[in-house]
C-alpha positions as CSV (number, residue, x, y, z in Angstrom):
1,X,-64.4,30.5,-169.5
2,X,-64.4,27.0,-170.5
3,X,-65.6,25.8,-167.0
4,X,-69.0,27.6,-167.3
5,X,-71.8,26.9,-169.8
6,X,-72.9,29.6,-172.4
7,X,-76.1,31.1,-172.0
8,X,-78.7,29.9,-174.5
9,X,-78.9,32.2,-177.5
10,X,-82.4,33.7,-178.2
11,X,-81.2,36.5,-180.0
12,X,-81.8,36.7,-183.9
13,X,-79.6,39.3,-185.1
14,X,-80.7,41.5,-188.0
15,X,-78.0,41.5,-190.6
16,X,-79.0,40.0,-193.8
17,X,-78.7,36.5,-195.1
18,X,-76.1,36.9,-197.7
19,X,-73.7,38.5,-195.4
20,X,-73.9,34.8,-193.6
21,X,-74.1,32.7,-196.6
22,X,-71.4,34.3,-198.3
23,X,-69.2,33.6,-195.7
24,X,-68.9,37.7,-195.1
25,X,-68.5,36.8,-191.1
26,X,-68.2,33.2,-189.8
27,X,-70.1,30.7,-187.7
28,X,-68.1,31.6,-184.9
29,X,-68.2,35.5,-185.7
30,X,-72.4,35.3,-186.0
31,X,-72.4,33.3,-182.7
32,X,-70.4,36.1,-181.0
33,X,-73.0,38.9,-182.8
34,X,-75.8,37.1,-181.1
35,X,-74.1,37.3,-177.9
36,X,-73.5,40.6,-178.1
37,X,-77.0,41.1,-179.6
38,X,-78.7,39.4,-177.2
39,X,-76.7,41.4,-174.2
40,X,-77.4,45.0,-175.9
41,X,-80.9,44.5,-176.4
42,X,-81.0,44.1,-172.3
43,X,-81.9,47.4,-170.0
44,X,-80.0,47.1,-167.3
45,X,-82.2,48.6,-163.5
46,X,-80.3,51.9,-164.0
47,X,-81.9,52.2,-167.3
48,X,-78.0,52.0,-169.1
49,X,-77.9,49.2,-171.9
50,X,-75.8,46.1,-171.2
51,X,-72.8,46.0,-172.8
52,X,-70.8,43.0,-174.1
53,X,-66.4,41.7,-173.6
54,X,-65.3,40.2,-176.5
55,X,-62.5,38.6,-175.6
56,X,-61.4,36.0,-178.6
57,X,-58.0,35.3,-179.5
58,X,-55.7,36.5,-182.5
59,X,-56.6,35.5,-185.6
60,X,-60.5,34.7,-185.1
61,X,-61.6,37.9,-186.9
62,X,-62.4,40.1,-184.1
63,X,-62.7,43.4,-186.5
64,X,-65.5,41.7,-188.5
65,X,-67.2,40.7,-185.7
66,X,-67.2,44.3,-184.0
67,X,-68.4,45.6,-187.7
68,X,-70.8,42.7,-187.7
69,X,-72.3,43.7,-184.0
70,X,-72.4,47.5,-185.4
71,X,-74.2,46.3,-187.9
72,X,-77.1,44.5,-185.9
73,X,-76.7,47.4,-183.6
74,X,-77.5,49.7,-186.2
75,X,-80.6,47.9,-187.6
76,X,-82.3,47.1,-184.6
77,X,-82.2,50.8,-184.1
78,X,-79.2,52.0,-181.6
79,X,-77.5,54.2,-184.5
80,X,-74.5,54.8,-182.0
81,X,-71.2,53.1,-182.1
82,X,-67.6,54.0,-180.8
83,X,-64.7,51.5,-182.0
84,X,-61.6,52.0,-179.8
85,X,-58.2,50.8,-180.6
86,X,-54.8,51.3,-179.1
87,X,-53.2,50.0,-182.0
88,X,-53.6,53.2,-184.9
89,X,-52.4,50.8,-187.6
90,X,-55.3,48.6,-187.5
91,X,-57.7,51.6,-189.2
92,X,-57.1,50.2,-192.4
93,X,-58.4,46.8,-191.4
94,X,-61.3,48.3,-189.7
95,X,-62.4,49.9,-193.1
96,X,-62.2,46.9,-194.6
97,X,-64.3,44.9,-192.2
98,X,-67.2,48.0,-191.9
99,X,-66.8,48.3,-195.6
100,X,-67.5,44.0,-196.1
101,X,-70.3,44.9,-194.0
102,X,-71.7,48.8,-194.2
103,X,-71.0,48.7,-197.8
104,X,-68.7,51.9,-197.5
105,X,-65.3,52.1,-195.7
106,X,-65.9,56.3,-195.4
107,X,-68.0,55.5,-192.1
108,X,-64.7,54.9,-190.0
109,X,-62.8,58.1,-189.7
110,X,-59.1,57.7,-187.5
111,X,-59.4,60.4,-184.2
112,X,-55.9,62.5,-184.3
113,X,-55.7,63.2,-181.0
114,X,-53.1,65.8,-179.2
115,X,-53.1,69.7,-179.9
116,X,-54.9,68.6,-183.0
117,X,-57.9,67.5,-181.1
118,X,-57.5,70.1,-178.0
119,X,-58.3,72.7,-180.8
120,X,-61.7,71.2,-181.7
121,X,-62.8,71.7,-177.9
């Protein structure tokens, strides 16, 4: 990825101020919410939305950024979000980061899959 130049950002996203100035998400973390801002507020000729990899490293606060791009998501008016993880232990830090952001941890709820969730259908 380092061989290729970014695209310019001309994306604002909408999250407020404070998140940002109180150090809530990173420089790093907001430059990765534009991205993915500025990628999801593209229609792509099929009509679908284009979507955005994220592919940082461990330890650069990928959770916060997701919450933080859910965020913008959310108040530039696509109310939809799915956050997948294969790892089931990292719920509990996914609360954390929507809560730091959302203001209320309760909007993450942990799918049970198996019979559990073959009973629902």
């Amino acid at each position: 990825m380092s061989a290729i130049t970014p695209p310019a950002i001309t994306y604002k996203p909408n999250i407020s101020r404070e998140i940002v100035e109180n150090g809530v998400v990173s420089d790093v973390q907001l430059e990765a919410i534009s991205y993915a801002g500025q990628s999801h507020s593209q229609t792509l000729p099929n009509g679908t939305t284009r979507g955005f990899f994220l592919g940082d490293g461990t330890g650069i606060g990928k959770g916060r950024t997701i919450a933080g791009m859910m965020l913008d998501n959310y108040n530039q008016g696509r109310k939809k979000a799915l956050w997948v993880t294969l790892n089931s232990s990292l719920v509990n830090d996914a609360k954390r980061d929507v809560k730091a952001l959302f203001g209320d941890s309760d909007l993450v709820t942990q799918f049970v899959g198996g019979n559990k969730a073959d009973s629902v259908l």
